[in-house]
N, C-alpha and C positions, 0 to 999 in steps of 0.2 A: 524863563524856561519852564517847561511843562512836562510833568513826564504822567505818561498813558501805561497804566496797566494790563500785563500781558493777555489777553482776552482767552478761555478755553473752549471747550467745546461747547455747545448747545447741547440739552436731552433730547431734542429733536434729531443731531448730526449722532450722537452715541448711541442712538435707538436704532437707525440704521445701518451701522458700522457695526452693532451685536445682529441685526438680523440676517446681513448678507452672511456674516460668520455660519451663525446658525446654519441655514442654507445649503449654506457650502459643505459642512460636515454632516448633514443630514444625508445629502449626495454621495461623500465619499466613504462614510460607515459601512454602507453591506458591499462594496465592492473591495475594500481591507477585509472584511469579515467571510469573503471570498477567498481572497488569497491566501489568508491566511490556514484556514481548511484546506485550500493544495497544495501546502505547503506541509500540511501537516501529513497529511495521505504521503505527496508525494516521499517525506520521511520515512514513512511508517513503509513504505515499498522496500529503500533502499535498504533498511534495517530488514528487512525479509530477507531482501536478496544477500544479504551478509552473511544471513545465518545462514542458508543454502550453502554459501559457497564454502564456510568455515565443516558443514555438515558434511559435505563431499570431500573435503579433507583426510577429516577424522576419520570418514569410512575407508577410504585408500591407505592410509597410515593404519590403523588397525586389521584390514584386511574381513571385513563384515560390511554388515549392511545397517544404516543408520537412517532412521525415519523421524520427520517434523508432526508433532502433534499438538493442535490447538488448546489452549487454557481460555476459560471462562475469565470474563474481567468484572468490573470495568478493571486496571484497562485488559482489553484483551492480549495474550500474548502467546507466541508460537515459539516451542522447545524441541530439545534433538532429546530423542530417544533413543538408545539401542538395539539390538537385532531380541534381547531378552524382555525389554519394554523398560529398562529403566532410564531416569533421569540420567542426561548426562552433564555432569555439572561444571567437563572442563572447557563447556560451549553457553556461555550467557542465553537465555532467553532473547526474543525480538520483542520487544514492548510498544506494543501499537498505541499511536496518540488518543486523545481523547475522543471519542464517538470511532474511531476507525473501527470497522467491521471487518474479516479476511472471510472469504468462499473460496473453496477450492473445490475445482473442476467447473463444469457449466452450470447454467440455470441461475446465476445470480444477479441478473436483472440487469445487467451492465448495459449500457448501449452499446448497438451494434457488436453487440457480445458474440452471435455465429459467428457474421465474416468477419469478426476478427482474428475469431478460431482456425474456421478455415483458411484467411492470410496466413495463418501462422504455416502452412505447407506442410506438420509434419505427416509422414507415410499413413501410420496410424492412428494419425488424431491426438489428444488430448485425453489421459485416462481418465474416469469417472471418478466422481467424488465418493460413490459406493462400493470400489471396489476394492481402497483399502487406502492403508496412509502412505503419504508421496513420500520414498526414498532414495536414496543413491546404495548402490550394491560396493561388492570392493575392487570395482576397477571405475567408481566415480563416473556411470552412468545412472540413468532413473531406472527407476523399480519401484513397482506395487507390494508395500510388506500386507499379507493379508492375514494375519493374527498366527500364522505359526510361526515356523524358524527359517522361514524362506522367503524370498523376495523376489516372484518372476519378474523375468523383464521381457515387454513385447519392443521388439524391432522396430523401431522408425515412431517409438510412443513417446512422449511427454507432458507436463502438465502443466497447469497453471493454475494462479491465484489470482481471485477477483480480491481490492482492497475498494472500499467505497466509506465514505465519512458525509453528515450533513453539519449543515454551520445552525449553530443556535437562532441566527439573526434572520437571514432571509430563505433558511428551506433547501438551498443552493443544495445539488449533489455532488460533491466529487467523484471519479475513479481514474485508478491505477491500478496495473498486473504486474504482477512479478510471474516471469516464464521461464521453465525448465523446457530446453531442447532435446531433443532424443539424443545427443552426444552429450550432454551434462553442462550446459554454457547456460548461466545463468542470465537473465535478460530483465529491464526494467521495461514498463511502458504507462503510457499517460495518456489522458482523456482531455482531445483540448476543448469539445462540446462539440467538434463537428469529428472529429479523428484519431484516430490512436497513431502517437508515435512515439519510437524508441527512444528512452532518455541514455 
């Protein structure tokens, strides 16, 4: 009787067995390093559209006008303000993820950034990012506070926030909007690389 010991691989069969690997995750790296940036925007929206909707709360229960003001990061984060400008601390911060950037009103480079303005339908547009900070008044519509003690509201106006992040790895851009409707409905939206649709 004879017995044959169990034979292993070759470094010739293991050299190509670590190359296809190789390969293979070279492949699937910036396309994880993809998702994972839209994933992180698309976060970083939904935690906007939070604070909005907790913001429009506050103001209706208080009976004032309560405005979102941007903080300097990294990370960057966006806070409810008062009708007198102070922090309001019984409303968390939104804490945007890593590289996320917020714009609010136009001009921030988004694709197809007009029409998607103007899809948005409302009467009078989308207020500017100059013309003061995006608020809700105390019946939980929008309003422009613009540095005094009052907060116009123009008829059929609303806003929006561009959110956009790049990945470390391949450059990729993401975007996502968080939209205020001239009735106060907050709304997500997402950038699939050809089209915006509401999440």
């Amino acid at each position: 009787m004879t017995f044959r010991a169990n034979r292993g691989f070759s470094l010739l069969e293991l050299a190509l067995v670590v190359t296809i690997v190789f390969i293979l995750v070279a492949l699937a790296v910036p396309s994880m390093i993809t998702q994972v940036n839209a994933v992180r925007i698309h976060y970083s929206a939904t935690d906007l559209s939070g604070l909005l909707q907790r913001m429009r709360i506050e103001a209706v229960r208080k009976n004032s006008f309560y405005s979102v003001q941007g903080v300097a990061g990294p990370p960057e984060m966006e806070q409810v303000v008062n009708s007198a400008g102070a922090v309001v601390n019984t409303i968390p911060p939104a804490q945007m993820g890593q590289s996320v950037n917020v714009f609010y009103g136009t001009g921030s480079g988004a694709p197809g950034e007009a029409a998607f303005v103007t899809g948005l339908g409302f009467p009078s547009g989308v207020a500017a990012a100059g013309g003061g900070s995006p608020s809700f008044d105390a019946r939980g519509l929008p309003c422009i506070a613009n540095g005094g003690n009052t907060c116009p509201r123009v008829f059929g106006q609303g806003y929006v926030f561009f959110l956009s992040g790049t990945s470390a790895g391949n450059g990729a851009q993401g975007w996502a909007a968080v939209v205020v409707t001239p009735s106060g409905r907050v709304e997500v939206w997402s950038y699939t690389g050809s089209a915006w649709v509401q999440r």
